[in-house]
C-alpha positions as CSV (number, residue, x, y, z in Angstrom):
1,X,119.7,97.7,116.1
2,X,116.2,99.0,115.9
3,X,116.4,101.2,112.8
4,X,113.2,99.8,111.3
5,X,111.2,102.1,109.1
6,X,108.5,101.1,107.0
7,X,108.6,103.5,104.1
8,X,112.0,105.0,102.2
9,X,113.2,107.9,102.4
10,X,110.3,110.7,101.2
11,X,111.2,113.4,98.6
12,X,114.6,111.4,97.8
13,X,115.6,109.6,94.6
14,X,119.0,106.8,95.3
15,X,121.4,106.8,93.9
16,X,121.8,103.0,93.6
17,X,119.3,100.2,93.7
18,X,120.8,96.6,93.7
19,X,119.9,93.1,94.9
20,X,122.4,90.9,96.7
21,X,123.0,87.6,94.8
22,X,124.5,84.3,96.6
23,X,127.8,84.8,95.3
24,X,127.7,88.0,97.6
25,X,127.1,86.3,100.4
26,X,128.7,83.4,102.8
27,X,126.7,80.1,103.5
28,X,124.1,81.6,105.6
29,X,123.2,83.9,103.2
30,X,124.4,87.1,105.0
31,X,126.0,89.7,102.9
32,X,129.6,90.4,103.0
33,X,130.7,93.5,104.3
34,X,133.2,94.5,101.7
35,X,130.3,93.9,99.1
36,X,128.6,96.5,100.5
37,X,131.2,98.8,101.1
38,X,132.1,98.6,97.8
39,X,128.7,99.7,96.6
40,X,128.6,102.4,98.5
41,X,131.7,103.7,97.7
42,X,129.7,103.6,93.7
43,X,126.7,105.1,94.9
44,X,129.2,108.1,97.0
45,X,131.2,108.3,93.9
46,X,127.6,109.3,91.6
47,X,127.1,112.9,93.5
48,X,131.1,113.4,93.9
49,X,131.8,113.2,89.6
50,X,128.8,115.5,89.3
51,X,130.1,118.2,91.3
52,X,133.5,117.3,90.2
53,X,132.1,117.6,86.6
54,X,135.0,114.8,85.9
55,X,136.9,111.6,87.2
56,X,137.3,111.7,91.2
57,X,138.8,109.3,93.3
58,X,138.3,107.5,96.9
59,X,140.5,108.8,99.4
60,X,138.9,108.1,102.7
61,X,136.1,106.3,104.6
62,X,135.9,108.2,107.0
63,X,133.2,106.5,108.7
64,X,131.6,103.5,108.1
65,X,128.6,101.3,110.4
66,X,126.6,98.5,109.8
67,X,123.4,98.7,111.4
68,X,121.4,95.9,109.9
69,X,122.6,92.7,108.2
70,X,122.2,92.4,104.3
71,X,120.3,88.9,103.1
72,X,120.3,87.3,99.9
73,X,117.5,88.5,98.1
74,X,116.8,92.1,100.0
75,X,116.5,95.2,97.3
76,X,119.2,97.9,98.6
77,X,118.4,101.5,97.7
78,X,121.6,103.9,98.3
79,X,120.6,107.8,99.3
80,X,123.9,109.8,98.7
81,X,124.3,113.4,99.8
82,X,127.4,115.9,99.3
83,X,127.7,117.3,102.5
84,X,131.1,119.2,102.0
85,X,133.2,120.6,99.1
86,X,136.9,122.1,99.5
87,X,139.1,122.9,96.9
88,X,139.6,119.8,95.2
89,X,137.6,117.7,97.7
90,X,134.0,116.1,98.3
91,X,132.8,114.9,101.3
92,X,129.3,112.2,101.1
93,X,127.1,110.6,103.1
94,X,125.5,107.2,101.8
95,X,122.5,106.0,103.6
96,X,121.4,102.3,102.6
97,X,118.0,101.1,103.4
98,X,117.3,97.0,102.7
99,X,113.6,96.0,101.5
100,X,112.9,93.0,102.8
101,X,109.9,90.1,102.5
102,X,108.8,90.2,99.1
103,X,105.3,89.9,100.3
104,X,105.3,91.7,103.5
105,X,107.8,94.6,102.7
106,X,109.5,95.5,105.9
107,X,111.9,98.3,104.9
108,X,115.5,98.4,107.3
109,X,118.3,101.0,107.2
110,X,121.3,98.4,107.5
111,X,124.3,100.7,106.6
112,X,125.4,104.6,106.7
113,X,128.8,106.1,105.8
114,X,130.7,109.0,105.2
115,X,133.4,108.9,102.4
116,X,135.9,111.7,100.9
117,X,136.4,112.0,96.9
118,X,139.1,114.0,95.5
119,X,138.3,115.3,91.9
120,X,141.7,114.5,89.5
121,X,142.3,115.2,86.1
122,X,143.6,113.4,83.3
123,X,146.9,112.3,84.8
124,X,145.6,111.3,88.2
125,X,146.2,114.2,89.9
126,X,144.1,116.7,92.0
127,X,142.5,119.6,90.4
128,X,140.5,122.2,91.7
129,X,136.5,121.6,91.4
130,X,134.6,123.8,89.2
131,X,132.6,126.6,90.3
132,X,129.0,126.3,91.6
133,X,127.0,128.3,88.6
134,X,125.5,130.9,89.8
């Protein structure tokens, strides 16, 4: 775990930017996983209905690892990427990086993941993407 950094990410714009509030978080004050994941599945989903140009949905993680823990009180910005289109498919990667110490800002990459959106249409089903214009 020494994925410390002390700037984010130059020349990229998140997707997300959120602050974990106590009801996110167990006694201690540490995150909860699945609160995470589920942002990052938003943040994934941003760059997946753009090139979708429409509704997508979730249907894989396919990789998902904690590097960092998440505090109460630490501002998450979320970096998503597409890094692969198929026919009715979009594959991102979400990179979350945790500013910490208000005062002292120690910035920490605490999560990275790799999720799969399929584009549907207005009954739920796949549909092809659109084409890139040219």
């Amino acid at each position: 775990m020494t994925d410390h950094q002390t700037t984010l990410p130059a020349g990229k714009v998140p997707q997300l930017r959120v602050m974990p509030m106590p009801s996110d978080a167990n006694v201690h004050g540490d995150v909860f996983g699945g609160w995470i994941m589920a942002q990052v599945d938003i943040a994934g989903s941003l760059p997946a209905v753009r090139r979708a140009n429409g509704r997508v949905a979730t249907i894989a993680v396919n990789s998902f690892l904690f590097k960092q823990p998440v505090f109460v009180g630490d501002l998450l910005s979320f970096y998503a990427e597409v890094v692969k289109v198929g026919n009715t498919s979009i594959t991102v990667n979400v990179e979350v990086y945790a500013e910490r110490n208000r005062l002292q800002v120690e910035t920490v990459k605490v999560t990275e993941a790799t999720l799969t959106y399929v584009a549907t249409d207005e009954n739920r089903k796949p549909r092809a993407l659109p084409p890139l214009d040219a």
